[in-house]
N, C-alpha and C positions, 0 to 999 in steps of 0.2 A: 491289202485289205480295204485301204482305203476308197477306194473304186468298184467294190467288188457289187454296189445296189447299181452299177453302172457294167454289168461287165458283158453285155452285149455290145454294147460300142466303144467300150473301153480300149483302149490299146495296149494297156499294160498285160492282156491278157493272151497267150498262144492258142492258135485252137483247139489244143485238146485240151489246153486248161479251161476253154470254155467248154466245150463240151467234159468235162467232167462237172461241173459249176450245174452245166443243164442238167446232166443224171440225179447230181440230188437234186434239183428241183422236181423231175419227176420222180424220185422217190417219195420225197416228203408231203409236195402240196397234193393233197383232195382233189382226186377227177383227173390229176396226169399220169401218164403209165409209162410203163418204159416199152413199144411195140419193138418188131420185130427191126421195122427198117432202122427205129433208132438204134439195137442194139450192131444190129450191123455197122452203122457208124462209129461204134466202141471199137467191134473188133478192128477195123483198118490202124487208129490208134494202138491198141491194148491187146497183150495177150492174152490169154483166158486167166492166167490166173494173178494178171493186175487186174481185172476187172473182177475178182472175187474178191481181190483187198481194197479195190476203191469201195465196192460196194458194202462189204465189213466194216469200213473206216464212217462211210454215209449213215447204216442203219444204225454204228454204235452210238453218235451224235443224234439220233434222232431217239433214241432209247435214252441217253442223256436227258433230252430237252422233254421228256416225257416224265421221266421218272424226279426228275430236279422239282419240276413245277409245284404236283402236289404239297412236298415236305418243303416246299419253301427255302428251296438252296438257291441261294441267288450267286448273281454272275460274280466270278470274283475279279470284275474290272479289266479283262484283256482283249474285249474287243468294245467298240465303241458303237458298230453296225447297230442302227434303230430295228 
């Protein structure tokens, strides 16, 4: 985790753990998508239906970080990521 604002050049990272890294990025941030060619880069990694639980696991964290915000639940101290 500790590397993880670094995990393009990181090394502690395999490529499919970056490329998982990169799908939520394009799920979450505004204006990235997931295209065709990148999902195909999923499947060489992933079978269909790990990629229906990475992406379960991506959108529950972002329905987290959505729903937390309003009502003021804050972090309870286990990542330190800015």
């Amino acid at each position: 985790m500790a590397q993880l604002s670094d995990w393009r050049s990181s090394d502690v990272y395999t490529d499919a753990e970056r490329l998982i890294i990169e799908y939520g990025e394009r799920m979450t941030i505004t204006g990235q998508s997931v295209d065709d060619e990148f999902f195909a880069k999923m499947q060489e990694y992933f079978s269909e239906s790990e990629i229906v639980e990475i992406t379960a696991g991506i959108a529950m964290e972002n329905f987290r970080s959505k729903f937390n915000a309003p009502l003021k639940i804050s972090a309870q101290g286990f990542c330190s990521v800015p």
